[in-house]
FIRO-457648 format. One record per residue: x, y, z of N, C-alpha, C, CB in turn. Coordinates in steps of 0.05 Angstrom, whole numbers, plus 5000, padded with zeros to 4 digits. Glycine has a CB too. Layout:
<recs>
XYZXYZXYZXYZ...
</recs>
This chain:
<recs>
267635188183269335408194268835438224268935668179270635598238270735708259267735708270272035948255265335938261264036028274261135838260264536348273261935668238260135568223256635538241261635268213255835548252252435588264252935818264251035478292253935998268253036298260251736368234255236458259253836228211252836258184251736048178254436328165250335888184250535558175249035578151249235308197246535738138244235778119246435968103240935918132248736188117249736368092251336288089250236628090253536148075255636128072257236358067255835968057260136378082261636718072263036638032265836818105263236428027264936438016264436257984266836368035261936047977261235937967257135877960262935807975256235837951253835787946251636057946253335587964252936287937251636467929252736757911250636507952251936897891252637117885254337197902250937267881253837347926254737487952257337347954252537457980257037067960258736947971261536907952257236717980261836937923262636897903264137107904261136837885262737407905263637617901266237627927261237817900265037567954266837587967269037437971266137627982268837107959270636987944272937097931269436877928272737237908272537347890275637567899269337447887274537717920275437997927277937887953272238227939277037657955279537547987281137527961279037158014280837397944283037207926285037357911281637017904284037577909285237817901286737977913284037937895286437987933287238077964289637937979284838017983289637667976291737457981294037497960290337157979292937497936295237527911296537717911294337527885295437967925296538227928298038327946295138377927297838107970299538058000301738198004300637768004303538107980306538267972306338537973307738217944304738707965304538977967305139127989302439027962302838908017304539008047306738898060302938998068308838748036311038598048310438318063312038788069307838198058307037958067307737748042303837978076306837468044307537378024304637188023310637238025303537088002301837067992302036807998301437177971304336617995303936328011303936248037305536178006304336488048304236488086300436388093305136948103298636468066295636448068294836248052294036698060296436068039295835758022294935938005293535468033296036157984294136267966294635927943295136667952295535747941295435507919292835417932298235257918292735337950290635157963288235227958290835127991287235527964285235767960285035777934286136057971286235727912285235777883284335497877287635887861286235187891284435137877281934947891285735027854281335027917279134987939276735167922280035127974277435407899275535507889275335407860275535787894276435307852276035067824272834927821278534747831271834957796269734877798270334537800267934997775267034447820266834237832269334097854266234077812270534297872271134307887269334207918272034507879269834087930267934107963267534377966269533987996264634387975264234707985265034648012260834867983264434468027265934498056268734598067266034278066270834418052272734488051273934788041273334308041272434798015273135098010272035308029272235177983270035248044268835488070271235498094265235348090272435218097274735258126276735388114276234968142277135278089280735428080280435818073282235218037278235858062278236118057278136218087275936198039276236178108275836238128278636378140274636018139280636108141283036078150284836348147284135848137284836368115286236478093285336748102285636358062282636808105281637068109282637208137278637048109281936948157283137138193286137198185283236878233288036978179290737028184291537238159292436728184290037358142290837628131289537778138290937678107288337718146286138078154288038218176281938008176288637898195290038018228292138098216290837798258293537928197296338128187296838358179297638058170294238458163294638708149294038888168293138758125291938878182290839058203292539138232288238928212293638928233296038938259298638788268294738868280298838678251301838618249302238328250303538758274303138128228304137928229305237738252305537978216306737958269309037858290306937958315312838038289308037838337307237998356310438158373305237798376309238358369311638568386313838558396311238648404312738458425313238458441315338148447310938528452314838008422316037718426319037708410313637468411318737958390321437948372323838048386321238108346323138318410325838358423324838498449328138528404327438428464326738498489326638798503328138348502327538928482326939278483324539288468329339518469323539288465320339258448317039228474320838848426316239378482314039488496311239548492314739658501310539528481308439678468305239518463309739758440304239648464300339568470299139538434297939968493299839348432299239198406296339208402300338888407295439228377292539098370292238838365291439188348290538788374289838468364286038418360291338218396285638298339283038278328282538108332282438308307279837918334278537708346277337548313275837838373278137248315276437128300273837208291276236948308271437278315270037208313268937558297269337048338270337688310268938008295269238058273269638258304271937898261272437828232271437728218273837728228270237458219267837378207265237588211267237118219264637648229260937868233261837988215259638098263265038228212264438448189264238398165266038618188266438208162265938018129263437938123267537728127261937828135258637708130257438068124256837488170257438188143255938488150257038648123257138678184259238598108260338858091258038848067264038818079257439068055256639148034257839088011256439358035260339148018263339167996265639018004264739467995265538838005267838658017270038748010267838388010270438807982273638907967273739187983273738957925271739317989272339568007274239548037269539668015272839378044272639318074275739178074269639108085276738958063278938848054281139058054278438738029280739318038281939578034282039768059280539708011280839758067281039908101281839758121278439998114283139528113283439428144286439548148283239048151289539608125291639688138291239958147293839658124293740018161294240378179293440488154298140538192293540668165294041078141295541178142292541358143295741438144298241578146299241548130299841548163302841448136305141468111305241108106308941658123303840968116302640748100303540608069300140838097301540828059301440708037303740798019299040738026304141098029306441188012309740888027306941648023309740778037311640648049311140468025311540538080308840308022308140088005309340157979305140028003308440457964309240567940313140517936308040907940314440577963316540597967318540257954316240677999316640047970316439797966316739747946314839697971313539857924313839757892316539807882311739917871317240017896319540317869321940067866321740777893322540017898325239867900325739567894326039887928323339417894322339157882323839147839317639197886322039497839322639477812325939547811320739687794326339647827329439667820331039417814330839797842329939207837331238977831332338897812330138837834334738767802336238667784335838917763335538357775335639067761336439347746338239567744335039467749338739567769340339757784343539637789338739827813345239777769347939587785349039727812350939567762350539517819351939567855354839447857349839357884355939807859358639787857359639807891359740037835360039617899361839587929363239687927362939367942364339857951366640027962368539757981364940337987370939677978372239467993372339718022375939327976373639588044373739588064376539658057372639388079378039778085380739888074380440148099380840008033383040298103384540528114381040768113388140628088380540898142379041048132379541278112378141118149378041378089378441568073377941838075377641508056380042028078380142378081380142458067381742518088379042758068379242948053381443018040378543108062382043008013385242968001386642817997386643028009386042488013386742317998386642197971386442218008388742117963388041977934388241647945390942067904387141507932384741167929384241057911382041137935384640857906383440847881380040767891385140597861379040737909376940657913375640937907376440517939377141157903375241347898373541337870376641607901374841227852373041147826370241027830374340927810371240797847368040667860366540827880368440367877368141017888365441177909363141367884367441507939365341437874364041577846361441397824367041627825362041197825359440977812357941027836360240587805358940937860357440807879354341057891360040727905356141277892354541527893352141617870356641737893353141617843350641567820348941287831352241497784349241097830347740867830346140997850348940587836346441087868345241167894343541447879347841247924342441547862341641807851342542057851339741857858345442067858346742307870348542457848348542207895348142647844349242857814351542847817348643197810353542707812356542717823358142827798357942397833359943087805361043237789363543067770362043467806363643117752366742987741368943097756367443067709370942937759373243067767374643367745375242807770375543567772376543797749378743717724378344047767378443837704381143727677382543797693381943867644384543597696388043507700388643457722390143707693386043447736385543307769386343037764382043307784387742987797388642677796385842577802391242557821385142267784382942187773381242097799383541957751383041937824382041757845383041997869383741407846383042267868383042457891380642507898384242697888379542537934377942507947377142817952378542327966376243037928376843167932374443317949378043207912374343637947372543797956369643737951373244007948368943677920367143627916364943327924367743697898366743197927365542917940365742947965366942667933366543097969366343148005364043278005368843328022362743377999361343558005358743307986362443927995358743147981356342947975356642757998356442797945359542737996359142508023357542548053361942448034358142768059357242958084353642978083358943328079352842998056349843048050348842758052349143198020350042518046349042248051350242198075349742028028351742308097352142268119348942378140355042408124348642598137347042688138344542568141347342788125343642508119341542358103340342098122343142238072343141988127343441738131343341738158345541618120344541948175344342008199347441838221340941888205348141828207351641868205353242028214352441898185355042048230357342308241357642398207361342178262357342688212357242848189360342978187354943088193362042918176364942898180366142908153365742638196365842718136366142728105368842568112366343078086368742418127370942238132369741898123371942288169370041768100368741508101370541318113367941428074369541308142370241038159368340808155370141098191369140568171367740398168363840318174369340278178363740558188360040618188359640678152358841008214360640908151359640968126360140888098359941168125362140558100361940458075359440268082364840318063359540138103357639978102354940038110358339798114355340288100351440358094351840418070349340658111353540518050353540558032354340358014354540728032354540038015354339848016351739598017355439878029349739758034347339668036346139568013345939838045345539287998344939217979341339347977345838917978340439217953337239377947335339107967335939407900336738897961335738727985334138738008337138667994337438918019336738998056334139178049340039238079334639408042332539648030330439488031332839777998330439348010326839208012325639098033326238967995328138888053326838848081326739028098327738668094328439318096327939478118326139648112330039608129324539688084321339678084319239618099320739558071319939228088317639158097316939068134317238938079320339178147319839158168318239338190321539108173318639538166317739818178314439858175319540088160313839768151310839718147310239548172310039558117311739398181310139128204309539358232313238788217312439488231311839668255310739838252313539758267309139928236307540208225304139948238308240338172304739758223302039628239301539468263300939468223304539498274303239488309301739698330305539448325301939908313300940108325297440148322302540338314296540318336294040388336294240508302293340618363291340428294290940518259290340878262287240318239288440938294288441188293290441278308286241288298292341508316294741488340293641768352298641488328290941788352289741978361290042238359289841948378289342538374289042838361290942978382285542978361292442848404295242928424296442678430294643098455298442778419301042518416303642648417300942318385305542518433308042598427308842318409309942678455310242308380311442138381315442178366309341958370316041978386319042038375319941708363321442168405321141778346322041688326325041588332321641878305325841358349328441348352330441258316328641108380328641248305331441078275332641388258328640768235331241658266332541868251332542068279330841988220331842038298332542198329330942428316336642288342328742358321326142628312323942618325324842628282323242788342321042818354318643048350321942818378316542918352314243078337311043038363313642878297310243378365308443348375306143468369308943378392303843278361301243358347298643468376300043028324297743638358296043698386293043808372297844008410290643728370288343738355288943668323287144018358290543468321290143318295292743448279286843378278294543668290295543888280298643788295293744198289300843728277303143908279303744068290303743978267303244088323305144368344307844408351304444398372309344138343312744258360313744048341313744198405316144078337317943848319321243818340318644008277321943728339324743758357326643518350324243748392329843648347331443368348331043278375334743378340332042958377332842838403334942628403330542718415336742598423338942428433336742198435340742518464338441948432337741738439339941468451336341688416338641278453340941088467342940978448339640818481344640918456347040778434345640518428350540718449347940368407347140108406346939898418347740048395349139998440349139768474346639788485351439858504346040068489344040098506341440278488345340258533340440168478338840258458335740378475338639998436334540528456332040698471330240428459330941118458327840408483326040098473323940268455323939858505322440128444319640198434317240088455319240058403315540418466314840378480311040568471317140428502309840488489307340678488307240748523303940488472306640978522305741128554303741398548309141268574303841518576302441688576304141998598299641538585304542188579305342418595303842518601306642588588304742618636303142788654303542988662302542708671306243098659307143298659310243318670305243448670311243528681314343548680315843628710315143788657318243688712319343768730321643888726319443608745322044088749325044268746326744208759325044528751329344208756331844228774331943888781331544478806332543668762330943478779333643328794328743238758333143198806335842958820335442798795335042718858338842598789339042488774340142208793340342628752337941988802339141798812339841518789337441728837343241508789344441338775342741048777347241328785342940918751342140658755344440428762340640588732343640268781345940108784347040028763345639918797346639958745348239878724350640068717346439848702348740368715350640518698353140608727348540838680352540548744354040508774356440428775352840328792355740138770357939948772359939948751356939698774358339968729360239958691361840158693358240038658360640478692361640628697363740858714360640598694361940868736363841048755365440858779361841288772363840548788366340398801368640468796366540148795369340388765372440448756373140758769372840448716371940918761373241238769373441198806370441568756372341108819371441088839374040998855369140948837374840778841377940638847380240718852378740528830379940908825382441088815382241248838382341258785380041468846380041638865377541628882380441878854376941598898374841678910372641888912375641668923374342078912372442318905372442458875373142528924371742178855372942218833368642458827374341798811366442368835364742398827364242668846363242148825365242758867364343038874364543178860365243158891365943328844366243498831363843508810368843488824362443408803360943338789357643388799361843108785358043438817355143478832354743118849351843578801356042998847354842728868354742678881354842578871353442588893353542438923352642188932352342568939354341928939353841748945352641628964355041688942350541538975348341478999348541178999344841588993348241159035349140849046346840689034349340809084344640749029342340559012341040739004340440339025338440548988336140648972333240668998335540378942334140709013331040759028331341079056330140359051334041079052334441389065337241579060334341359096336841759064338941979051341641989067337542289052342641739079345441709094347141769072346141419108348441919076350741979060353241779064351542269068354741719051357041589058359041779046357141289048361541619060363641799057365141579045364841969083366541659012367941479003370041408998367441438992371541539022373841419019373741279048376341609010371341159057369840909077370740679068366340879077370040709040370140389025371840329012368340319006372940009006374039988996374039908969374639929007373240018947371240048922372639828906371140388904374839758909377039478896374939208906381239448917373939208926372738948939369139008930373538928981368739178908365939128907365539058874364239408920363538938873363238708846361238988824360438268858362638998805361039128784357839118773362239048765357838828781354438688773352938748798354138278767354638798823352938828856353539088877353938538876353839288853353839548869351139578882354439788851351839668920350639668932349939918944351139508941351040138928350640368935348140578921353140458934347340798921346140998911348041218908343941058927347341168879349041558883347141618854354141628876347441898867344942108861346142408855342642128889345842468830346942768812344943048824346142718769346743128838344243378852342943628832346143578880342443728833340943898818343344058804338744068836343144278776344644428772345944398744345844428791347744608735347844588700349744348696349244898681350844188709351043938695350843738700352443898685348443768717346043518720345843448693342743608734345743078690345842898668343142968655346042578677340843048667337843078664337143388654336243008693339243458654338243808657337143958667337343908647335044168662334144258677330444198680335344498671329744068660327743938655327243578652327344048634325143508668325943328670322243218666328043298695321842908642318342878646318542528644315743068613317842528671315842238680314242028658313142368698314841928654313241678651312741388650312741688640310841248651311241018673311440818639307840948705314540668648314940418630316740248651316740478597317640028640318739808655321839758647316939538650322539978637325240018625326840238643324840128593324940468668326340608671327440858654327340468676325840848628327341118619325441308618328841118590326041618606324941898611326442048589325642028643323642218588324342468569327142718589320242678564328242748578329043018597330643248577331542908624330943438588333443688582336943468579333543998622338943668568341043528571342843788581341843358544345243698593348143938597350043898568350743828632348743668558350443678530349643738513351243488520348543958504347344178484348944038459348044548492351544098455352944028437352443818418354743988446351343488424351343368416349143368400352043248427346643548392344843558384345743688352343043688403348143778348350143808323352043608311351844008328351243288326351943058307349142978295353542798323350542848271348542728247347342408268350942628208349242288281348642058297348042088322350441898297344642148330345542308360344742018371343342648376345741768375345541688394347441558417344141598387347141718435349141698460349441678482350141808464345841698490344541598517344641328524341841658519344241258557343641038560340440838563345041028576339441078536337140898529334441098534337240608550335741348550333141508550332841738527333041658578331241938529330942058502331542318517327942028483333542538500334642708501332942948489336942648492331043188498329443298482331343598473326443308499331243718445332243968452331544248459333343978439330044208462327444508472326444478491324844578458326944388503324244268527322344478528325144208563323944758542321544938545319245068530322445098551320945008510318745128475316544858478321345108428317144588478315344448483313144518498316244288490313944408530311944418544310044718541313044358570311144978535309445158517307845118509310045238501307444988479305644898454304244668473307644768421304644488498303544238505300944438518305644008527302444678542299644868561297944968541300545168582299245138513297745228498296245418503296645088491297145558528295845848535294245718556294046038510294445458570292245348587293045428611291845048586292545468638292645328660295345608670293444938656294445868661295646048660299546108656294546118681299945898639302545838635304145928627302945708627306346028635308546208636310946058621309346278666312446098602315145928601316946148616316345838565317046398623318646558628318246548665317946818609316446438670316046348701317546138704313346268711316945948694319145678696321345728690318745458680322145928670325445948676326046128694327046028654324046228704326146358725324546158746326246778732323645938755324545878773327145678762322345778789327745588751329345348740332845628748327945208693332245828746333946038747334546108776332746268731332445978793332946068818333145718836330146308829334245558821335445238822332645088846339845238842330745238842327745108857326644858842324945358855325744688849324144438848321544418844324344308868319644448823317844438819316344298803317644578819313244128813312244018796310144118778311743848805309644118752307444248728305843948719309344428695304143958716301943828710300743868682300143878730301143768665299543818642296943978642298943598633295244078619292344058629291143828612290644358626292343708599291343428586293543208590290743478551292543038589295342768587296342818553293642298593298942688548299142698520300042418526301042938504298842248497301241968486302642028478300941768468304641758487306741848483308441528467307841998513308541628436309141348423312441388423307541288387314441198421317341128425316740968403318641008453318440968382318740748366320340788345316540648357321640588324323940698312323840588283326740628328322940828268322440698238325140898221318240768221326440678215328540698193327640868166329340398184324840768157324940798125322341008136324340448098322241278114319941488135320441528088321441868179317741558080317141638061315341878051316741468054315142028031312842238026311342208014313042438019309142248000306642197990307642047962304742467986309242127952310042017926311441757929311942217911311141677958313441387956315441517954313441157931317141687967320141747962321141717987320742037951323541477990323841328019326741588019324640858020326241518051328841638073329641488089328341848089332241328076333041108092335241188115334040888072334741148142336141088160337640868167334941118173340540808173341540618175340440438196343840668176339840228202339240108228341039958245337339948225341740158262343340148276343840008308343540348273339939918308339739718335339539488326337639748354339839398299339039148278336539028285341238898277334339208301330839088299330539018270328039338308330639298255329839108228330038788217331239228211332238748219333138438213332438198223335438408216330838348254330338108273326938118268331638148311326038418261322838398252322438228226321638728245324138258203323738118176324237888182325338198152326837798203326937498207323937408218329537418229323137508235321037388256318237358244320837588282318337518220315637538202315537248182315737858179317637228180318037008170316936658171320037038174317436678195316536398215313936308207316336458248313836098209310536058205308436198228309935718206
</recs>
């Protein structure tokens, strides 16, 4: 093996009690692979049973277990894939374990089958895994009645697909009323509306009770997808740190939920906007330092050119009204005057201008606005679109995260520290002043987007996936 003069007199894996036992406890461990959504031949578990066959080479059987042991340990403990390689919104400060410390603890354990057992996350972990078994067992048990594709369906329409929404809704565990005596049989009536709306909901769906084409094809979702958007979620549950420390913000882009723990403890919960599917929010790790009021909102060229060029065309002073103002570059505050240019002769991909949302209530940023350093360019902030925090689908940003409290936040973040006022900050934010606040601790700050979120009992809450990571994590786990 690998480190073989380290152990050369112990063998880890053959020619002793010890070594038998811990034999013994890998092999068991490999067979059980499936549990965290791994697969048990990704580790030669054939080769490994029968490298342990009596009168087998002990040599051979020391490299293959060896083998068998790093490439599951690293999988369970931190993730199969690496991160950062499956997509290009994907950011984040991965774990990665070393051959060599893998072998010392394996040699060093008392309890190998212990130690084996502590290497995945915690948390909602295992309840995810439980989630796994439930739907595994569902397999070929459960029938699946498809909804066809067709005219979207209203409240009051009659369908005949309404028969199949009616299976389709039981199969799914949902108490679905009989139609009233002498009701037309396939009418879409009150009462299925009012289930549909609760699996819109659920699902995180425009809550409408209108089934368009989003909401057949989540309601469509075979037990298949389910099982891989499990086990993709387990992968991303173990790219992360196993501990995520005692102050953390983390938000959750796959159900737009943000949660902030502060001494091990649950202090703030909040919905949040997130990016669409063009422009999706990345998965990221940083660190908050604190915040700002009244902030400038300088446009990104992108959203420049895509966007307001066109308005820009039409009128020139299509963006004053709005609080904007367009500047001759990015290194000083020359204003330009735009009806200077001729906005027809400038290229969408090579806007060469700055323009920048001045402070005020419908500044894109709001009135709160918090820093932090990623390579994507995006930020926590306030929004002027209050409203949209009353769709089931909040995502509508271009990729940054939309918070809805801010001020109740940063509250619970001072915690009575650093003589902190929320009723000071709004009235400066009230008197359109610029100011910077400083935490009195840094907080992490995790970005990441898990679809499937379960409770102790294994009872999954599936989110549709709507940036299709899932599909590209289960594909990518795949690979050799």
């Amino acid at each position: 093996m690998g480190t073989s003069s380290t152990y050369a007199t112990d063998l880890l894996w053959t020619g002793s009690g010890a070594a038998t036992a811990r034999s013994e406890a890998l092999l068991k461990a490999l067979r059980s692979a499936s549990d965290h959504g791994l697969d048990p031949t990704w580790y030669g578990i054939a080769e490994v049973e029968k490298a342990l066959a009596p009168g087998a080479d002990q040599a051979a059987a020391e490299a293959l277990l060896t083998a068998a042991f790093v490439a599951y340990a690293s999988d369970v403990s931190t993730g199969r894939v690496r991160a950062n390689r499956v997509d290009k919104d994907i950011d984040i400060i991965q774990r990665k374990v070393e051959k060599a410390d893998l072998l010392k603890a394996a040699a060093e354990a008392t309890d190998f089958a212990a130690y084996l057992d502590s290497l995945p996350p915690k948390g909602d972990y295992p309840a995810l895994q439980k989630a796994l078994a439930t739907w595994r067992d569902k397999r070929g048990k459960v029938s699946f009645t498809p909804i066809p594709d067709g005219q979207a369906l209203k409240p009051g329409m009659i369908d005949p697909r309404v028969s199949m929404l009616r299976k389709r809704l039981v199969e799914l565990d949902f108490a679905v009323p009989e139609p009233t005596a002498g009701a037309v049989v396939d009418l879409y009536d009150d009462a299925l509306v009012d289930l549909i709306k609760s699996y819109q909901e659920m699902k995180g769906l425009s809550v409408d009770g209108v089934i368009g084409a989003k909401t057949i094809r989540s309601l469509n979702t075979t037990i298949d997808e389910r099982i891989e958007q499990i086990v993709a979620n387990l992968e991303r549950r173990r790219w992360l740190p196993a501990d995520l420390g005692s102050r953390y913000v983390f938000v959750n882009t796959g159900d737009y939920s943000m949660i902030f723990v502060n001494e091990g403890k649950l202090a703030f919960q909040s919905l949040v906007i997130v990016g669409t599917p063009k422009d999706p929010t990345p998965e990221i790790q940083s660190i908050m330092r604190g915040f700002q009021t009244n902030p400038y909102w300088t446009v990104p060229t992108s959203i420049s050119g895509e966007e307001y060029l066109p308005m820009l065309r039409r009128d020139p002073n299509a963006l004053a009204a709005s609080g904007f103002k367009i500047f001759a570059n990015w290194s000083d505050d020359t204003e330009l005057d735009p009806y200077s240019v001729d906005w027809h002769s400038i290229h969408p991909k090579a806007f060469p201008y700055r323009i920048r949302q001045e402070p005020g209530a419908g500044n894109a940023l709001g009135y709160i606005f918090f820093p932090f350093a990623n390579k994507y360019g995006i930020y926590m902030h306030d929004t002027a679109s209050r409203w949209l925090f009353t769709e089931g689908s909040r995502n509508f940003s271009h990729g940054c995260i939309r918070l809805q409290n801010p001020l109740d936040f940063v509250e619970k973040v001072f915690n009575g520290k650093n003589n902190f006022s929320k009723d000071r900050v709004r009235a400066v934010i009230e008197a359109g002043q610029q100011a910077h606040y400083t935490f009195p601790e840094q907080v992490t700050l995790y970005v990441t987007y898990r679809t499937v979120t379960a409770n102790a009992d294994g009872v999954p809450v599936f989110r549709d996936d709507v940036y299709g990571r899932d599909r590209r994590v289960a594909r990518a786990m795949k690979k050799p």
